[in-house]
MISE-547291 format. One record per residue: residue number from 1; residue in one letter; x, y, z of N, C-alpha, C in turn. Coordinates in steps of 0.05 Angstrom, whole numbers, plus 5000, padded with zeros to 4 digits. Each point is the difference from the previous one (the first is absolute). Layout:
BEGIN
     n   res   n_c1   n_c2   n_c3   ca_c1   ca_c2   ca_c3   c_c1   c_c2   c_c3
   NUM     a      X      Y      Z       X       Y       Z      X      Y      Z
...
This chain:
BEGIN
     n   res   n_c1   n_c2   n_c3   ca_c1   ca_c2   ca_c3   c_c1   c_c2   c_c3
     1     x   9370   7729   5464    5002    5028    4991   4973   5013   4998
     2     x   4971   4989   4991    4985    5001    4997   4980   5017   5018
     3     x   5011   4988   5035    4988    4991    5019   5009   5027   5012
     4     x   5024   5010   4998    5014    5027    5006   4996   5015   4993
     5     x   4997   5007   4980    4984    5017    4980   4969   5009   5010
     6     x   4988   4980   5000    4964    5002    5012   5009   5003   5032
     7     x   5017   5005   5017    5004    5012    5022   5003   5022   5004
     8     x   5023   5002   4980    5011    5039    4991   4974   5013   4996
     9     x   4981   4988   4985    4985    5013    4985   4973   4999   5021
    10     x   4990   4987   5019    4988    4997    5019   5009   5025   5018
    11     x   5023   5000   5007    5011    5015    5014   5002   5039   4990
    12     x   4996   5002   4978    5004    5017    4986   4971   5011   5003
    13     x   4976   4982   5004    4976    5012    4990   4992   5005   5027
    14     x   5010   4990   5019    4982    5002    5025   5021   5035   5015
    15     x   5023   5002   4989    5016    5025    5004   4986   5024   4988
    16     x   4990   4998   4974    4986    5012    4979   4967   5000   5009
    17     x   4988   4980   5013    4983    5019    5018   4997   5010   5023
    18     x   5033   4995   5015    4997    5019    5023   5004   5025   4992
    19     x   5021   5003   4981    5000    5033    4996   4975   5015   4985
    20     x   4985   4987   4989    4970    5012    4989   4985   5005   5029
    21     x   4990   4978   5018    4991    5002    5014   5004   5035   5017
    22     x   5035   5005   5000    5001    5014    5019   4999   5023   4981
    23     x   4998   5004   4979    5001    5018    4968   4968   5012   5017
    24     x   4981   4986   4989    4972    4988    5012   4990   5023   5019
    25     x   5014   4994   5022    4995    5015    5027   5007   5015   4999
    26     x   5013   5013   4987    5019    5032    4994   4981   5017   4985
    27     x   4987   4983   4977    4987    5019    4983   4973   5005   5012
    28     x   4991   4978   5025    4979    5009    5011   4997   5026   5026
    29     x   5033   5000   4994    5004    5023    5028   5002   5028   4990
    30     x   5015   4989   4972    5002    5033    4988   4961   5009   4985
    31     x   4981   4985   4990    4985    5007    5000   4979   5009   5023
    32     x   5018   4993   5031    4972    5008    5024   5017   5022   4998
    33     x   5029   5004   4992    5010    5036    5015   4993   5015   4976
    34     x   4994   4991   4979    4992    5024    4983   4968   5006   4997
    35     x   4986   4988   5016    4970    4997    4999   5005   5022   5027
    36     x   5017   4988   5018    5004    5022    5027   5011   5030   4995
    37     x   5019   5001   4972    5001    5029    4999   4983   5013   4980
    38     x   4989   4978   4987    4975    5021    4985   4977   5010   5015
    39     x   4997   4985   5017    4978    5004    5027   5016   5030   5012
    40     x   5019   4996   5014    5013    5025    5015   4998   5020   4980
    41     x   5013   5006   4968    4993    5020    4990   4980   5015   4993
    42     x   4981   4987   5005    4969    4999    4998   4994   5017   5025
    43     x   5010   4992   5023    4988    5012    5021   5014   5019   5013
    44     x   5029   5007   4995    5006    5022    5013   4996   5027   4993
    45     x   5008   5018   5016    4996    5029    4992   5025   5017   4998
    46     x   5025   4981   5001    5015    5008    4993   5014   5010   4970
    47     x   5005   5018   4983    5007    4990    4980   5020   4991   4988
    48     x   5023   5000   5018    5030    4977    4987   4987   4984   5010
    49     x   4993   4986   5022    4989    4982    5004   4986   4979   4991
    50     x   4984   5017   4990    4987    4989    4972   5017   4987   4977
    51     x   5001   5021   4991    5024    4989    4976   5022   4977   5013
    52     x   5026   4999   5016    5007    4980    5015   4981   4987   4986
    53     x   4975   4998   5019    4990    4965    5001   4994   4995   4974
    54     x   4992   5016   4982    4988    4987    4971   5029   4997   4991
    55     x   5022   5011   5008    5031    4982    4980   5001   4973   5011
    56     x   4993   5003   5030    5015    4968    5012   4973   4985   4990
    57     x   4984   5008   4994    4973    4977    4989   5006   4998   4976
    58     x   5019   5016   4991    5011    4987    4961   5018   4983   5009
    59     x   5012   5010   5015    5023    4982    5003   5003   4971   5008
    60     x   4978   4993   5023    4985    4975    5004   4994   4986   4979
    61     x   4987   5018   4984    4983    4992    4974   5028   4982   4985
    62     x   5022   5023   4992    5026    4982    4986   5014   4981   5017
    63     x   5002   4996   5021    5005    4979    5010   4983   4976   4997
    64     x   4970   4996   4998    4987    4985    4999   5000   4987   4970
    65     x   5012   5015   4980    5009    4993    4978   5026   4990   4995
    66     x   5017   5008   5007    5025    4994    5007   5007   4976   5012
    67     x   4980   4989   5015    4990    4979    5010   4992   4976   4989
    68     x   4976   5006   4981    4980    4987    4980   5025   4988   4980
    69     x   5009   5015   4984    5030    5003    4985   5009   4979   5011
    70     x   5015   5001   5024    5015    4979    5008   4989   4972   5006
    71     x   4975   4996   5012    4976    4981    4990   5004   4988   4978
    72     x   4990   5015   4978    5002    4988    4967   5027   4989   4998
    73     x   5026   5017   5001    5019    4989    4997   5018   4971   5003
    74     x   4989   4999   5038    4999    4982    5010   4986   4969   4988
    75     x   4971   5012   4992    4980    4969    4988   5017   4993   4975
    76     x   5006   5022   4986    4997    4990    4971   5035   4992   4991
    77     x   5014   5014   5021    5036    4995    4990   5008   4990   5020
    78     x   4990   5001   5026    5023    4988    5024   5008   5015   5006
    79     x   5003   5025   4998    5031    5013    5012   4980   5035   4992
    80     x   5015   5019   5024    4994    5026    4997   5021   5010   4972
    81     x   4987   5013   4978    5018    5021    4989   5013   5020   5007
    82     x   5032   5009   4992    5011    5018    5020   4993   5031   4995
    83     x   4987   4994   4971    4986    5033    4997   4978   5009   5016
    84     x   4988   4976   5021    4976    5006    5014   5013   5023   5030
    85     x   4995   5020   4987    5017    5019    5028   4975   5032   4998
    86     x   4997   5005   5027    4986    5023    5012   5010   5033   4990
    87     x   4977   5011   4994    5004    5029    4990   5012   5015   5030
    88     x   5010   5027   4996    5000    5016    5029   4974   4996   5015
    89     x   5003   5003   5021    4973    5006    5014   5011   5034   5010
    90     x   4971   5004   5003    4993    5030    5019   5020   4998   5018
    91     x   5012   5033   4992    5016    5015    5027   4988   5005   5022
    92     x   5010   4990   5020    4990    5001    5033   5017   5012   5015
    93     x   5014   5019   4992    5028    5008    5014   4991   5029   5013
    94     x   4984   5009   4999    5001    5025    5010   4997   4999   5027
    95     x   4993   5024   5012    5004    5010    5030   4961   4985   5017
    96     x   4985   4999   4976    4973    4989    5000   4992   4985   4984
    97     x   5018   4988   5000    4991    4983    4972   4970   4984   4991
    98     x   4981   5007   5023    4972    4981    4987   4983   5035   4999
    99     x   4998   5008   5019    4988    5027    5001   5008   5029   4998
   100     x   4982   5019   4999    5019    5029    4992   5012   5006   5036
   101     x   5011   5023   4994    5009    5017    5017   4982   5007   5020
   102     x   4980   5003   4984    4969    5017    5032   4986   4982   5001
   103     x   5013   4975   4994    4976    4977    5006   4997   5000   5041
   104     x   5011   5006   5000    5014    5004    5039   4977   5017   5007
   105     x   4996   5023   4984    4978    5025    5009   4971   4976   5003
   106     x   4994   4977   4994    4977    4998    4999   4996   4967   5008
   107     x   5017   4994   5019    5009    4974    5014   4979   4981   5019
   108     x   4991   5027   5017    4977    4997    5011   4977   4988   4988
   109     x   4997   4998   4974    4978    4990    4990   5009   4977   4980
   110     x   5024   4988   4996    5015    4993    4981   4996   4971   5005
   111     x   4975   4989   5011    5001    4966    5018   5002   4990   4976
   112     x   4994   5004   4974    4997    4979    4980   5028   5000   4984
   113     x   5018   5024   5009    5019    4998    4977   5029   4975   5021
   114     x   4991   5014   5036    5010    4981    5023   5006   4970   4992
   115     x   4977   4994   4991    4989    4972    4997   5017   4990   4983
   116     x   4998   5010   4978    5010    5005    4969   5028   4987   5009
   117     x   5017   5011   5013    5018    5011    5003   5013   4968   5014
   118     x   4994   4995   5030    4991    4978    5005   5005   4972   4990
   119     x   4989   4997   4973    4978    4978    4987   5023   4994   4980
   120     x   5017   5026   4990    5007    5002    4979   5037   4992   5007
   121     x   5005   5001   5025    5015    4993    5012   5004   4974   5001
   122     x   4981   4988   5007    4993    4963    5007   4997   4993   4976
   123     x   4988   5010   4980    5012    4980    4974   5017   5007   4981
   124     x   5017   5012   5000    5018    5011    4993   5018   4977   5022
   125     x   5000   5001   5018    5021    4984    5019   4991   4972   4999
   126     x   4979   4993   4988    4987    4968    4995   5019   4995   4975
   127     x   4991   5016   4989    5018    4991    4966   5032   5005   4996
   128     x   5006   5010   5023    5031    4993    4995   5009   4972   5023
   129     x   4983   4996   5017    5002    4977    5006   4998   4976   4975
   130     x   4986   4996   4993    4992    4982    4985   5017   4997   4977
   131     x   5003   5025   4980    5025    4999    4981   5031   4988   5014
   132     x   5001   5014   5028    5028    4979    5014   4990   4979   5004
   133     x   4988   4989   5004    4997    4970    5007   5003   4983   4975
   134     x   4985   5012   4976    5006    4993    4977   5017   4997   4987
   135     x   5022   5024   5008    5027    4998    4991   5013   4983   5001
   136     x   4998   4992   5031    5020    4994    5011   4992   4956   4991
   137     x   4969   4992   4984    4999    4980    5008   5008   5003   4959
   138     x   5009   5025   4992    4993    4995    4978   5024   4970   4988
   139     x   4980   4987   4979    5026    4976    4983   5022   5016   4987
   140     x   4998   5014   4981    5023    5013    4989   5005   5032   5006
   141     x   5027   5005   4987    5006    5032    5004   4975   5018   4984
   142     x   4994   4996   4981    4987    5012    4988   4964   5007   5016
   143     x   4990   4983   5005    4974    5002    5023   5018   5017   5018
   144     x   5013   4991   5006    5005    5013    5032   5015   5027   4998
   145     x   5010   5013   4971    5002    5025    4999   4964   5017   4993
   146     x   4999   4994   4996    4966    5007    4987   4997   5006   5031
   147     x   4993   4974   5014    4979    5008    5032   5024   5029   5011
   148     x   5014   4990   4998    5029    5028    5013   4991   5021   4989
   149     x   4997   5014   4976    4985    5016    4988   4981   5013   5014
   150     x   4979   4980   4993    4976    5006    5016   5002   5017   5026
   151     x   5010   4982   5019    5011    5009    5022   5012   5030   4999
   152     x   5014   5006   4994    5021    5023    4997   4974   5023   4990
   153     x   4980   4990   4982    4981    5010    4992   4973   5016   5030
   154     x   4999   4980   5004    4979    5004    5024   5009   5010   5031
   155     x   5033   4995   5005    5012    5012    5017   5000   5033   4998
   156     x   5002   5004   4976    4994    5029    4996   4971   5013   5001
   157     x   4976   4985   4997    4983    5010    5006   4984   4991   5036
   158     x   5027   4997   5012    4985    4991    5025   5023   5014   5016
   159     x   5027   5005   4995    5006    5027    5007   4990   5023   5000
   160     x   4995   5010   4981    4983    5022    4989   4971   5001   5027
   161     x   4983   4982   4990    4972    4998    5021   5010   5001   5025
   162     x   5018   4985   5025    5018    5004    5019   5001   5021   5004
   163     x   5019   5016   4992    5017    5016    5001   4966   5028   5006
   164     x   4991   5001   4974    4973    5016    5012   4981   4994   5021
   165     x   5002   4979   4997    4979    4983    5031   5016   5013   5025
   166     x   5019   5001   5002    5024    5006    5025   4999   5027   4999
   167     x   5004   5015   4991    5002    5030    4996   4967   5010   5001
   168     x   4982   4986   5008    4972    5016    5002   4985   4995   5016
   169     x   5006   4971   5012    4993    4990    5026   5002   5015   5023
   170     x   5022   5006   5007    4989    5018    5035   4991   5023   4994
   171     x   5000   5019   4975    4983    5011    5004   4965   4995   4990
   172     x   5000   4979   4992    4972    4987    4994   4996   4992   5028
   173     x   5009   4989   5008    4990    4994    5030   4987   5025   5023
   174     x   5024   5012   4995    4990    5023    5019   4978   5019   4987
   175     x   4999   5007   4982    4969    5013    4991   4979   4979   5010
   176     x   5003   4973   5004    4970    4977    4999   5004   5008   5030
   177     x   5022   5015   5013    4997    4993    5032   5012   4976   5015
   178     x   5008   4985   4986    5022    4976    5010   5016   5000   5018
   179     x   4999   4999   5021    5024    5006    5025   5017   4984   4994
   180     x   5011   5001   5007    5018    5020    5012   5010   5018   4980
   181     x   4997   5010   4989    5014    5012    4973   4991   5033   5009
């Protein structure tokens, strides 16, 4: 009985640091995208734009807590608490959802918000990779509604970036001169 027990419990701890581990890597991804949108708000000349980025760099910020949280929870009880759950995030639903309306009037010069745009795409689409993978290796329902969360979380801000990336591109192209366009 003894011997079963120190298996379970072997077994238990090496489960308990795969899901930190991958806890781990998450909180190091939400601190490069919120270092990346405090940088972008910093540098554009847009002003939703701006703002955008300083919400999704709070918002990074509470995920990276949200995170930490589940860390502690994990070391010190074993198990996620079910009160550990995400505020709204920023509405991304509009017709432009990262930039204004006349951000278009000034495209031609717009290489840094391009980039932005880009960058913000790929990790946004990194981190919902990774929360599915997580899900899906999660041990119980409870982890694996959390990474689902997440997900559902960051799907919306990578729609959103998409969705404006797509809608600005050919004509960002064709002001740089891009043929065929």
């Amino acid at each position: 009985m003894r011997i079963s027990h120190t298996l379970e419990q072997a077994e238990m701890e090496k489960t308990t640091k795969q899901v930190l581990a991958g806890l781990q890597l998450a909180m190091q991804a939400e601190l490069t995208g919120r270092e990346f949108y405090k940088m972008a708000a910093k540098n554009t000349k847009d002003p939703q734009g701006k703002k955008v980025f300083e919400e999704l760099a709070a918002e990074e910020e509470e995920h990276y807590k949200l995170l930490g949280q589940a860390v502690t929870a994990l070391t010190t009880e074993g198990k996620l608490p079910k009160t550990l759950r995400m505020k709204k995030g920023t509405k991304l639903k509009a017709a432009h959802p990262i930039f204004s309306n006349d951000f278009k009037k000034r495209l031609k010069k717009a290489h840094f918000e391009m980039s932005a745009l880009a960058v913000a795409v790929q990790l946004e689409l990194n981190a919902i990779n990774h929360y599915k993978a997580e899900a899906q290796k999660a041990p119980t329902a409870d982890v694996k509604s959390f990474y689902l969360d997440l997900v559902k979380w960051e799907v919306g801000h990578y729609d959103a970036f998409l969705k404006q990336q797509q809608e600005l591109q050919e004509s960002y192209w064709s002001e740089q001169g891009f043929a065929p366009f």
